[in-house]
C-alpha positions as CSV (number, residue, x, y, z in Angstrom):
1,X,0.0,0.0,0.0
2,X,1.5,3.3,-1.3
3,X,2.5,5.4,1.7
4,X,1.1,9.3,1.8
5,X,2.8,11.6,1.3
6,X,3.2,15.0,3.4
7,X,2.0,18.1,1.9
8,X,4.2,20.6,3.2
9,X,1.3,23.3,2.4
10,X,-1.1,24.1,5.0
11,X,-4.5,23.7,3.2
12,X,-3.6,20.6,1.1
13,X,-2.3,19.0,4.4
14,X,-5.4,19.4,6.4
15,X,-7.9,18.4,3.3
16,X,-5.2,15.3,2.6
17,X,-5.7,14.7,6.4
18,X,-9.7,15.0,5.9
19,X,-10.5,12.4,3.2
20,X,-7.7,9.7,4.9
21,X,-9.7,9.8,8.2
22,X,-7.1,11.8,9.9
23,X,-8.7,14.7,10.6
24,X,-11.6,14.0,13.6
25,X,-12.1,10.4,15.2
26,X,-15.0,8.4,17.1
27,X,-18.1,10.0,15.6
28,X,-20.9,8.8,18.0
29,X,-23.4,9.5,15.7
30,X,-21.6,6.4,13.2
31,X,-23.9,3.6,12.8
32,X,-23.6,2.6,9.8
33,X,-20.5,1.6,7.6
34,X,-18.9,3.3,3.8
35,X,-20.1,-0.2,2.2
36,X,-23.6,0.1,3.8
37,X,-23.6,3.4,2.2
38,X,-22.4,2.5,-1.1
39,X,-25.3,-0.2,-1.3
40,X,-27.8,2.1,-0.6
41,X,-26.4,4.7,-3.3
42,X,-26.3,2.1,-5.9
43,X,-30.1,0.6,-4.7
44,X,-30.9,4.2,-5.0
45,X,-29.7,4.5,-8.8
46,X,-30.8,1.2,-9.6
47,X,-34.6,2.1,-8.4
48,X,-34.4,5.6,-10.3
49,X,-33.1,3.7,-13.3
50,X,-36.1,1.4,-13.6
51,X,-38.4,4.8,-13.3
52,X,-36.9,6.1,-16.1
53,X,-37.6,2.3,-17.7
54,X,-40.8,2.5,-17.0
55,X,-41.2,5.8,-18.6
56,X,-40.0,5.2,-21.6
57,X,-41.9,2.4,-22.3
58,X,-44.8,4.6,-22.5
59,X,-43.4,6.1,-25.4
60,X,-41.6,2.8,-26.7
61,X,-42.8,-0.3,-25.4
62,X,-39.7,-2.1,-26.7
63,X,-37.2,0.0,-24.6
64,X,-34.5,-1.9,-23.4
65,X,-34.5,-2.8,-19.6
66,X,-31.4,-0.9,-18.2
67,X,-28.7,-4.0,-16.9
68,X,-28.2,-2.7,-12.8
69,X,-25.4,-0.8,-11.4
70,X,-23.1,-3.1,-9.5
71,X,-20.2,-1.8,-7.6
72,X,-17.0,-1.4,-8.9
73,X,-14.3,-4.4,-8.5
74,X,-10.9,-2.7,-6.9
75,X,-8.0,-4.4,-6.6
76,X,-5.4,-4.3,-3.3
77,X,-2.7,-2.1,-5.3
78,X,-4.7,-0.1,-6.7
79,X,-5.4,1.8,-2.9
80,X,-3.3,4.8,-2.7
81,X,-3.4,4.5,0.9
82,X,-5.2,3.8,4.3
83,X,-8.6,4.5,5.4
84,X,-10.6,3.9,8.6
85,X,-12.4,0.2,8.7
86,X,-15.5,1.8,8.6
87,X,-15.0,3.4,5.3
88,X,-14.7,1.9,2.1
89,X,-13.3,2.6,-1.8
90,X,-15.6,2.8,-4.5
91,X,-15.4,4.6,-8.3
92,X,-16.5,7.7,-9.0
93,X,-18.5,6.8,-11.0
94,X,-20.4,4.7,-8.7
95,X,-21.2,8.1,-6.4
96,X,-21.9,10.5,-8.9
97,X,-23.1,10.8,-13.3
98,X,-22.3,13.9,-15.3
99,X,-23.4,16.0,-18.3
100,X,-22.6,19.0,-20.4
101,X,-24.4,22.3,-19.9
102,X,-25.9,23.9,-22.6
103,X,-24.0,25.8,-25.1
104,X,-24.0,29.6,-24.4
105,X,-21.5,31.8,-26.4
106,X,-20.4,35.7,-24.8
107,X,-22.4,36.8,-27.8
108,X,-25.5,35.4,-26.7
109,X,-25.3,36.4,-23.1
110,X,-28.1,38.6,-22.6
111,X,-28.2,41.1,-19.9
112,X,-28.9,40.0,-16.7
113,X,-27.8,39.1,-13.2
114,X,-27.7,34.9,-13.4
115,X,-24.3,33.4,-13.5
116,X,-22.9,31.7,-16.1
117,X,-20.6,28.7,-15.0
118,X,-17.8,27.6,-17.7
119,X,-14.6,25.8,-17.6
120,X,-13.2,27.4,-15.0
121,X,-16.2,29.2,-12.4
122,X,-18.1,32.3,-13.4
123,X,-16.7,33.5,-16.8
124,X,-20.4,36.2,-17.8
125,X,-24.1,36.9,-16.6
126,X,-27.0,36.1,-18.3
127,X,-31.3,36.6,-18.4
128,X,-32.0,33.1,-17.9
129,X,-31.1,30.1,-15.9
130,X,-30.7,26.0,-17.1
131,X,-29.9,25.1,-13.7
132,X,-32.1,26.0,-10.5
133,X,-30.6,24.8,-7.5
134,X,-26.9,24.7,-6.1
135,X,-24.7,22.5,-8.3
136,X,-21.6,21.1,-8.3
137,X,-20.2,22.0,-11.8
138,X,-16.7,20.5,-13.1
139,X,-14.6,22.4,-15.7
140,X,-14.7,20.2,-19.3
141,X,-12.3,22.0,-21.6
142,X,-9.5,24.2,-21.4
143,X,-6.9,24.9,-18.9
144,X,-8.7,25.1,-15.7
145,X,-10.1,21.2,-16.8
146,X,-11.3,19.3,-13.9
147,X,-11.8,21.9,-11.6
148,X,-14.4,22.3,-9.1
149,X,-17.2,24.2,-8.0
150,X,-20.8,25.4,-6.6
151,X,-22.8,27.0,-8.6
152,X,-25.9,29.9,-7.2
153,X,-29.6,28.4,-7.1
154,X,-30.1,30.3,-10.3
155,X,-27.7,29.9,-12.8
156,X,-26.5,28.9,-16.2
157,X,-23.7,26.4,-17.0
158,X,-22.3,25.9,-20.4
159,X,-20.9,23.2,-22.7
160,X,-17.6,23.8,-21.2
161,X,-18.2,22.6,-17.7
162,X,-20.3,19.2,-16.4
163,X,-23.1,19.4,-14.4
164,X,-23.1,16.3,-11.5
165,X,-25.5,14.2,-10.3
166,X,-25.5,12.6,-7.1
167,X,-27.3,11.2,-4.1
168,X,-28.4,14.2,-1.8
169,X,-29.4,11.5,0.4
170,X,-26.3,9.7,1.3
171,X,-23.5,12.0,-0.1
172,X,-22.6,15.4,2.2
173,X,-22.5,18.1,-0.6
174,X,-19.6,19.9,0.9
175,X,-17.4,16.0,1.4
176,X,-17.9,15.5,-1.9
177,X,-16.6,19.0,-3.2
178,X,-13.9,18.8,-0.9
179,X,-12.9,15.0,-2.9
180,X,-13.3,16.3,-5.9
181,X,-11.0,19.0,-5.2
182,X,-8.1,16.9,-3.6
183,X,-8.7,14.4,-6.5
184,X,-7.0,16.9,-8.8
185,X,-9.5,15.6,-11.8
186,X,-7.4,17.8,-14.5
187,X,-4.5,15.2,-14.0
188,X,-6.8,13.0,-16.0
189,X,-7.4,15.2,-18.9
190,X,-6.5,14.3,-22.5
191,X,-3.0,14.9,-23.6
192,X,-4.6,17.1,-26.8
193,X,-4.1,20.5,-27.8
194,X,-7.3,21.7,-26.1
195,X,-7.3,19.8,-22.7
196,X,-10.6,18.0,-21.7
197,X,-11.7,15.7,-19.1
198,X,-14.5,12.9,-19.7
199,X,-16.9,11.0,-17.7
200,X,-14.4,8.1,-19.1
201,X,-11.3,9.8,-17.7
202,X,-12.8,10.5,-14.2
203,X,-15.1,7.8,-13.3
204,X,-12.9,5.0,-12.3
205,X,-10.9,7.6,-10.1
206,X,-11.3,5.9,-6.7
207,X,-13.2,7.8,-4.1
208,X,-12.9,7.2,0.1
209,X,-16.2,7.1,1.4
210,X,-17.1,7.4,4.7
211,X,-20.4,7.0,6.7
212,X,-22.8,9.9,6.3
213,X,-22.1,10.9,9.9
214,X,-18.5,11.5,9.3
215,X,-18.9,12.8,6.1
216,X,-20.9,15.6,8.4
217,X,-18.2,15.7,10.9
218,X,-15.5,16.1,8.3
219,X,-17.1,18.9,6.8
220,X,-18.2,20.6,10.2
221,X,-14.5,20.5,11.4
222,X,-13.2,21.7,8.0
223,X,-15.9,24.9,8.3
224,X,-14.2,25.4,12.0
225,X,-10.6,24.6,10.6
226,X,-10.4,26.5,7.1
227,X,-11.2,30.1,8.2
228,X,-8.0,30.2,10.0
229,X,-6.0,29.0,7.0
230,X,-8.0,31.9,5.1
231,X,-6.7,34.3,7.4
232,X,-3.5,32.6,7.6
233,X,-2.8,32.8,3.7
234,X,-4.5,36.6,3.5
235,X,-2.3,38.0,6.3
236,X,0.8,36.0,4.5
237,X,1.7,37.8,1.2
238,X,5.5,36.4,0.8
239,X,6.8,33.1,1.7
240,X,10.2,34.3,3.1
241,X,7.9,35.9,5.7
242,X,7.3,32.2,6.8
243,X,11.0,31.4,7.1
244,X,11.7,33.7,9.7
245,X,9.6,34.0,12.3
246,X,5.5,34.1,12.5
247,X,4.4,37.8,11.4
248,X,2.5,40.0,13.8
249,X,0.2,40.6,11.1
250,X,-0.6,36.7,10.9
251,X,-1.9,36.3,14.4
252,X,-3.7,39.4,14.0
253,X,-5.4,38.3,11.2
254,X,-6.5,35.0,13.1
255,X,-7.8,37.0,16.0
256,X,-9.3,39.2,14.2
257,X,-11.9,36.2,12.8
258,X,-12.5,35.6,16.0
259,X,-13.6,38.0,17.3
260,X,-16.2,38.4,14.5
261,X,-17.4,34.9,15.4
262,X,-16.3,33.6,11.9
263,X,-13.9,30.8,13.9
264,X,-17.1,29.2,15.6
265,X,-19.5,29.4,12.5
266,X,-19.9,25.7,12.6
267,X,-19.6,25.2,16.4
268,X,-23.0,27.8,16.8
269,X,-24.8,25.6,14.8
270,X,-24.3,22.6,16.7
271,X,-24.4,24.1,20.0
272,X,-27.4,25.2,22.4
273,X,-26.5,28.7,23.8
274,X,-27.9,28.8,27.3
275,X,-26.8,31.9,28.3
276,X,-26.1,35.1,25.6
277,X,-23.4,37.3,25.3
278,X,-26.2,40.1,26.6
279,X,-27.6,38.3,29.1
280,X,-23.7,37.4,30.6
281,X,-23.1,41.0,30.8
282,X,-26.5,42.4,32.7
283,X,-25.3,39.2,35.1
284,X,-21.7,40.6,35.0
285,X,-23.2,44.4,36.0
286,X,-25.9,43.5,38.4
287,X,-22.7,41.2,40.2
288,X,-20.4,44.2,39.8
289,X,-23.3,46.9,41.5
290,X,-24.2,44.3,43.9
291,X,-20.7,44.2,45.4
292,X,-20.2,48.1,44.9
293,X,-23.4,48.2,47.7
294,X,-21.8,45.7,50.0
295,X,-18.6,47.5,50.1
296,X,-20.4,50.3,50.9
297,X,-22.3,49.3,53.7
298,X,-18.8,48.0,55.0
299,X,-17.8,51.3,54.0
300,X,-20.1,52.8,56.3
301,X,-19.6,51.1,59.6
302,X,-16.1,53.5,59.6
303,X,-17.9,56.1,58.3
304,X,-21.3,56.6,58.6
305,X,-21.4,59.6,55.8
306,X,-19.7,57.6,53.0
307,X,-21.5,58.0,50.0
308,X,-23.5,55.7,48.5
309,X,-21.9,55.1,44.9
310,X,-23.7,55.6,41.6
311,X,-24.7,52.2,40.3
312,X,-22.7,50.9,36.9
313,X,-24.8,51.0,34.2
314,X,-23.9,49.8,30.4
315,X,-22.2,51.7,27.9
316,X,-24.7,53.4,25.4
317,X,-22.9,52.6,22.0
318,X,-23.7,54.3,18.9
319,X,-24.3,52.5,15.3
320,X,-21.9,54.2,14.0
321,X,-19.1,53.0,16.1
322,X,-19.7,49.4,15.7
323,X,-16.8,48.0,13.4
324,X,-18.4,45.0,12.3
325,X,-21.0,42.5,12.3
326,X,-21.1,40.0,15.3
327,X,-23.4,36.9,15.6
328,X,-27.1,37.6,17.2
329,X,-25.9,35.3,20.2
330,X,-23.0,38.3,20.9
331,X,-23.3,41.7,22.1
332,X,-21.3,44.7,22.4
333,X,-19.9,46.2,25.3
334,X,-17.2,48.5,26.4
335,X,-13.7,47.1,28.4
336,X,-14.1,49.0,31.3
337,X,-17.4,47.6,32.1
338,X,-15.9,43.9,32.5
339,X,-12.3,45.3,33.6
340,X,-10.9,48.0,36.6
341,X,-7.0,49.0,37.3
342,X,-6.1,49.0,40.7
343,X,-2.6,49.6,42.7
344,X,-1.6,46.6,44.5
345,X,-1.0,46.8,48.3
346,X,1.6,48.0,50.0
347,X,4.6,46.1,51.4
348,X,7.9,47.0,53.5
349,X,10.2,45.2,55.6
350,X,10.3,42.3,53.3
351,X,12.8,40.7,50.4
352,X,10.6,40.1,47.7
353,X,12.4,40.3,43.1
354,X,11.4,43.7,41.7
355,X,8.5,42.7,38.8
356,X,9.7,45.3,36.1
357,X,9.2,44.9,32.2
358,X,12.7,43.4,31.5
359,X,12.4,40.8,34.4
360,X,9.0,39.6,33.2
361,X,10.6,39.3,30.0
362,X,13.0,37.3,31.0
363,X,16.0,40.1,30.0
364,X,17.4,40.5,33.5
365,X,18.1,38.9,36.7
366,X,16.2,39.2,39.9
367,X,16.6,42.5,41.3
368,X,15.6,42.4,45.0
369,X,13.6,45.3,47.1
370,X,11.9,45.5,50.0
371,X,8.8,47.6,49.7
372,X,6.5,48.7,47.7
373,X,3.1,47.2,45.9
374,X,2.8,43.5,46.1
375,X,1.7,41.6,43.2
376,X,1.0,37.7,43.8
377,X,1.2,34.5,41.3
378,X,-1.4,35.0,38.6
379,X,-2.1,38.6,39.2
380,X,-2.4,40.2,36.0
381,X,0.2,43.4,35.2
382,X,-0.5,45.7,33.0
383,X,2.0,48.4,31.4
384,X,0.7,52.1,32.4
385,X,3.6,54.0,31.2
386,X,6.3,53.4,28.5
387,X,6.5,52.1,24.5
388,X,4.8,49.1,25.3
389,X,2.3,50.8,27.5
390,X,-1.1,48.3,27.2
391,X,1.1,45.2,27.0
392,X,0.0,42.8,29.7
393,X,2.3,40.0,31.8
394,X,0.4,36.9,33.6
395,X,3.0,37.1,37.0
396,X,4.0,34.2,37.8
397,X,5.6,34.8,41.7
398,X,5.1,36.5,44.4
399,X,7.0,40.0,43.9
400,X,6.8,43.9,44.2
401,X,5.0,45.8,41.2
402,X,7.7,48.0,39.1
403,X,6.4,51.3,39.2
404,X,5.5,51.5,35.6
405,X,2.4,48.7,36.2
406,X,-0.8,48.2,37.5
407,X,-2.8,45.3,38.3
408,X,-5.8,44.6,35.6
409,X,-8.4,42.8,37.0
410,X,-10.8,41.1,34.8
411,X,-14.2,40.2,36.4
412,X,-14.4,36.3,37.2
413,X,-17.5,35.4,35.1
414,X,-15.8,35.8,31.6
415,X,-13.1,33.9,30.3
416,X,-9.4,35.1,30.9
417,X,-8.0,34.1,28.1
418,X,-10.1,35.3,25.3
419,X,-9.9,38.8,26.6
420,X,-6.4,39.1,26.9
421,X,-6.7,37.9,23.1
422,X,-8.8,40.8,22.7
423,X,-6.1,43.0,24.3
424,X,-3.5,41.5,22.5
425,X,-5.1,42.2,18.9
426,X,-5.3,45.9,20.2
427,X,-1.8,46.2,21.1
428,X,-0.1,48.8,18.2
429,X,-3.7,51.3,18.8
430,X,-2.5,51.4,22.9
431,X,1.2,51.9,22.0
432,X,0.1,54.3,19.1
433,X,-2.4,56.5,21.5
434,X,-0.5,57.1,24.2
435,X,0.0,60.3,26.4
436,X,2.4,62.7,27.4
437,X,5.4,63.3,25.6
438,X,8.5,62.7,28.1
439,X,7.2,59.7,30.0
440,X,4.2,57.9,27.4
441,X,1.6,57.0,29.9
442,X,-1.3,54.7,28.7
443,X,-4.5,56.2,27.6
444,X,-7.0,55.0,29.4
445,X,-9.7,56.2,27.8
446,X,-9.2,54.1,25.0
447,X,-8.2,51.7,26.7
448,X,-11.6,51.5,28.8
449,X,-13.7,52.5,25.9
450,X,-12.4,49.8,23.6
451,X,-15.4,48.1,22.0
452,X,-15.5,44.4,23.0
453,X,-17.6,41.7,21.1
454,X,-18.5,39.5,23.9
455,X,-19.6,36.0,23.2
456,X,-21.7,33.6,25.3
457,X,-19.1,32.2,28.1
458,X,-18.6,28.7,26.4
459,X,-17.9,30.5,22.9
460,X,-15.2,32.1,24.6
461,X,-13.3,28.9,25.1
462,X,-13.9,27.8,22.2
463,X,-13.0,30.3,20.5
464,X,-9.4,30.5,22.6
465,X,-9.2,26.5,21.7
466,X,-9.4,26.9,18.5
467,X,-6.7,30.0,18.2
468,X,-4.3,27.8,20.3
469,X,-4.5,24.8,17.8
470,X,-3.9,27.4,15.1
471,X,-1.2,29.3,16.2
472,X,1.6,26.5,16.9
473,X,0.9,25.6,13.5
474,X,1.0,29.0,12.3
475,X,4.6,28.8,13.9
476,X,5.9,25.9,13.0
477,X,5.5,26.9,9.1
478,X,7.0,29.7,9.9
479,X,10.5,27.8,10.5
C-alpha cells in the first residue's frame, strides 16, 4: 500500500488529512458503515433507473430494460493508501453521473444578473437560468479542466463545464466538493491541444467514502478549521515571511476572525446557547453593582457619611461606532465595564524580586527590594507607562510591582483568556495613542472605551481553543 505523502502546504495537508480519516475520530453518531452506504447509493440508482424504464416504455414499449449498477471491483494495489475500517473505496462513478451544460457563447449572453458557470467558475451573466438549485459543476475544456465548484440556485452552465449528479441522500454536498477538489481531476485530462476531461477519464478515479455521519463531521470541522487557514494565507503575502519567524500581522489576522465569530460558524450551529453574550453582561453588572453596595455598607460602619456610589450601568454605543457585524448570540460592550486598574498593596520590611518589564521578559536577573506594591502569582500586570504601554504580563511569583504597572483585574464570570486575546489584537492602537510626551503613559480612555464583542461564556473557550491549535501551526511553518 503506497505510503502518503506530506504536503508541506497548510491547506492541502489538512484536506489530505480529511479524506484519509485523519482529521476527527470516534463520531458517536456512526452507525452505519462506507459499504452500507455505497449499497444504498447504488439501490438508490438502480430504483431511479427502472423509473426512467418504466417511462420510456410509454413512449416505446420495446425499450430496453437498463442492466443494474453493481459496484466497482478494486483491486489491493490499486489503494493509494489507508482509510478507517468503517470506510470503504468505491469509483467515481459509482457516487456521482455527469453531463454538459448547454452551449451559451459571450455573444449570446443577454443582460442579466444569473451566473454563467464555464470551464473554470463564473466566466459572464446572463437573463435566464438552465440550472435552478446549487450544483456542483466540473470544468470540461481548457486549462482550468477538472476543476471544481458550486454554482448559485439560479444559474446557467455551459458546454464547457459538467453538471453532476449525485445522491443528496447519502453523499454530504460539501465531502464531496472537498474530494473532488483533492482528487486533482485535471491530472486526468486528454494529452490534446485543447485539454478536456470525460466521464471516461474520471469515473474509475477511486473515491474514500465514509459514513454519512462523518462525512458531516468532516465537513463541520473543515468549516471550523479552514477560516483560519484563510486568514493565515491573507495576512501571509511572501513566503520568506514564513522562514523567519510568524508575522505579527498573521496572528492578528487569526484574532481578528475571532472575534467576529467567523472561527465558531460551525460550532454555533451545533451548539445550544444557554446563556447570551447580553444576558452574561446584565449578570456581569448586576454582580459588579451588587458588590459596589456591600462594600459600601462596610464602608459605612467607619464612616457613617460615606456615599452611596452611583450604580454601573452599560455603555450606550452608537451605530456608528460598531466595526463590524457579530453573531445575534453576541453583544457589544465597552472594556471598562468587564475590567478596573487597581494599585496593589503595599509592602515594607520584606525581600521580595522587583516585577519590572525586563524581568518579566526574561531580559534581567532578579533584582531584590523591600517595599513597595505587592503583586501575587497569577495577578495580572498591565503596562501604564512606556513604549509598550497596554502590553500585559500573567505574573508568575510573588513580587513587588515596578512602578511603571498596575494590576488589571478582569471580572471572574468571563473567560481570561479570550480577553487578553482581545487585548492582544489591540496592542499597536494602545502603544500608538498614548499620552504625554516625556514619559508615554497609557490612555485610558481608550483603553476602557475599547469596543469588545462578547460571546456567550462557552464560545469564549472555544473560540481561545481553536486559536491555540492554530497558532503553533502557524509557527511551525513559519521555521
Amino acid at each position: 500500500m503506497a505510503k502518503i505523502k506530506k504536503d508541506t502546504n497548510l491547506r492541502k495537508s489538512i484536506l489530505q488529512a480529511a479524506i484519509t480519516g485523519q482529521l476527527i475520530s470516534n463520531v458517536k453518531e456512526e452507525t452505519k458503515t462506507g459499504k452500507q452506504l455505497l449499497d444504498k447509493i447504488i439501490e438508490e440508482r438502480n430504483k431511479k433507473l427502472l423509473v426512467q424504464w418504466e417511462e420510456a416504455k410509454k413512449k416505446n414499449p420495446k425499450a430496453k430494460k437498463p442492466a443494474p449498477i453493481v459496484a466497482s471491483e478494486i483491486t489491493e494495489d490499486e489503494i493509494p493508501f489507508e482509510i478507517p475500517k468503517s470506510w470503504c473505496w468505491c469509483r467515481l462513478g459509482d457516487l456521482i453521473q455527469i453531463k454538459s451544460g448547454d452551449g451559451l457563447t459571450s455573444t449570446q449572453m443577454k443582460d442579466g444578473s444569473i451566473p454563467v458557470y464555464g470551464g473554470n467558475g463564473i466566466t459572464g451573466y446572463h437573463n435566464d437560468a438552465n440550472i435552478h438549485e446549487e450544483t456542483i459543476v466540473i470544468g470540461r475544456v481548457g486549462f482550468y479542466c477538472g476543476s471544481v465548484h458550486l454554482t448559485e440556485k439560479e444559474a446557467w452552465v455551459t458546454d464547457n463545464a459538467f453538471i453532476s449528479n449525485y445522491s443528496k441522500n447519502y453523499l454530504n454536498r460539501n465531502y464531496l466538493i472537498t474530494v473532488l477538489r483533492q482528487l486533482d481531476l485535471g491530472k486526468q485530462q486528454n494529452k490534446t491541444a485543447q485539454p478536456v476531461v470525460s466521464g471516461k477519464k474520471i469515473y474509475p478515479m477511486l473515491f474514500p467514502l465514509p459514513p454519512l455521519a462523518v462525512q458531516n463531521a468532516i465537513v463541520a470541522k473543515l468549516e471550523e478549521v479552514l477560516p483560519l487557514v484563510d486568514a493565515y494565507e491573507n495576512a501571509v503575502l511572501q513566503k520568506e515571511e514564513l522562514k523567519t519567524a510568524l508575522p505579527d500581522k498573521v496572528k492578528k489576522a487569526i484574532l481578528q476572525e475571532a472575534i467576529q465569530g467567523k472561527l465558531t460558524k460551525s460550532w454555533r450551529k451545533t451548539t445550544t446557547i444557554e446563556e447570551s453574550g447580553k444576558q452574561l453582561l446584565d449578570r456581569i453588572i448586576e454582580e459588579r453593582n451588587a458588590k459596589l453596595l456591600a462594600d459600601w455598607e462596610e464602608a459605612k460602619k467607619k464612616n457613617p457619611k460615606a456615599k452611596k456610589p452611583a450604580p454601573i450601568v452599560a455603555s450606550e454605543i452608537t451605530e456608528d461606532e460598531i466595526p463590524f457585524e457579530i453573531p445575534k448570540s453576541w453583544c457589544w460592550c465597552r472594556l471598562g465595564e468587564i475590567c478596573k486598574l487597581t494599585d496593589g498593596e503595599k509592602i515594607q520590611d520584606i525581600k521580595l524580586p522587583l516585577l519590572d518589564a525586563k524581568y518579566l521578559r526574561g531580559k534581567k536577573e532578579a533584582e531584590y527590594i523591600s517595599s513597595g506594591k505587592l503583586a501575587k502569582p497569577n495577578d495580572l500586570l498591565i503596562l501604564v507607562d512606556g513604549e509598550n504601554s497596554g502590553e500585559v504580563f500573567i505574573n508568575k511569583e510573588e513580587g513587588i510591582m515596578g512602578s511603571t504597572f498596575k494590576k488589571l483585574n478582569i471580572v471572574n464570570e468571563l473567560y481570561l483568556p479570550y480577553v487578553l486575546q482581545f487585548i492582544a489584537l489591540n496592542k499597536d492602537l494602545l502603544r500608538n495613542s498614548k499620552k504625554g510626551a516625556a514619559i508615554p503613559h497609557l490612555n485610558k480612555d481608550i483603553f476602557f472605551g475599547l469596543l469588545l464583542p462578547l460571546p456567550p461564556l462557552a464560545e469564549q473557550e472555544k473560540i481561545v481553543e481553536i486559536i491555540e491549535q492554530m497558532l503553533p501551526l502557524c509557527e511551525k511553518l513559519g521555521g
